[in-house]
N, C-alpha and C positions, 0 to 999 in steps of 0.2 A: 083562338089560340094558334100559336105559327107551328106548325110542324118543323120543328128541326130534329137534329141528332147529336144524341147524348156524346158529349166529349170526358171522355175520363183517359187523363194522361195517364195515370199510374200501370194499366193496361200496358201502355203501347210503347212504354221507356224500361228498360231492364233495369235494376236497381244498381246503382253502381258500387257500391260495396260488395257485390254477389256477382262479381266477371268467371269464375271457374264455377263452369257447372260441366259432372259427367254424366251427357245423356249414354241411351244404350248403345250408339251405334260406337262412341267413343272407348268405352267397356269393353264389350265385344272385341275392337278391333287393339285393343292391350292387350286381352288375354288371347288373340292369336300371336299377337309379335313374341308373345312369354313364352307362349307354347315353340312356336317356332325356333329361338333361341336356345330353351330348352333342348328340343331333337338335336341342330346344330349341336352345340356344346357336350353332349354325353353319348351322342350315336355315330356323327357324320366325322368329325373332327379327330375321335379316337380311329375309327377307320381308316379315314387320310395318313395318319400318322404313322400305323402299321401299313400301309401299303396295301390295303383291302381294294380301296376304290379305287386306284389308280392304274 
């Protein structure tokens, strides 16, 4: 018997129906831009506007 190795494509090819996937680093790094935004928009931006931070 030859020793080779097992070829199974389905492995090594992503399916193409299924291109958006959110792993966690993707996750994560939405819910800091959200958060971010968040502070921005109800903290930093009220302040500029009255003259606090400037």
């Amino acid at each position: 018997m030859k020793n080779t190795t097992h070829r199974d494509w389905r492995l090594s090819r992503p399916a193409r129906r299924n291109r958006f996937t959110v792993d966690q680093t993707t996750a994560l790094g939405g819910l800091t831009l959200a958060l971010f935004a968040y502070i921005l928009c109800y903290f930093i931006y009220p302040m500029l506007t009255k003259g606090l931070l400037w």
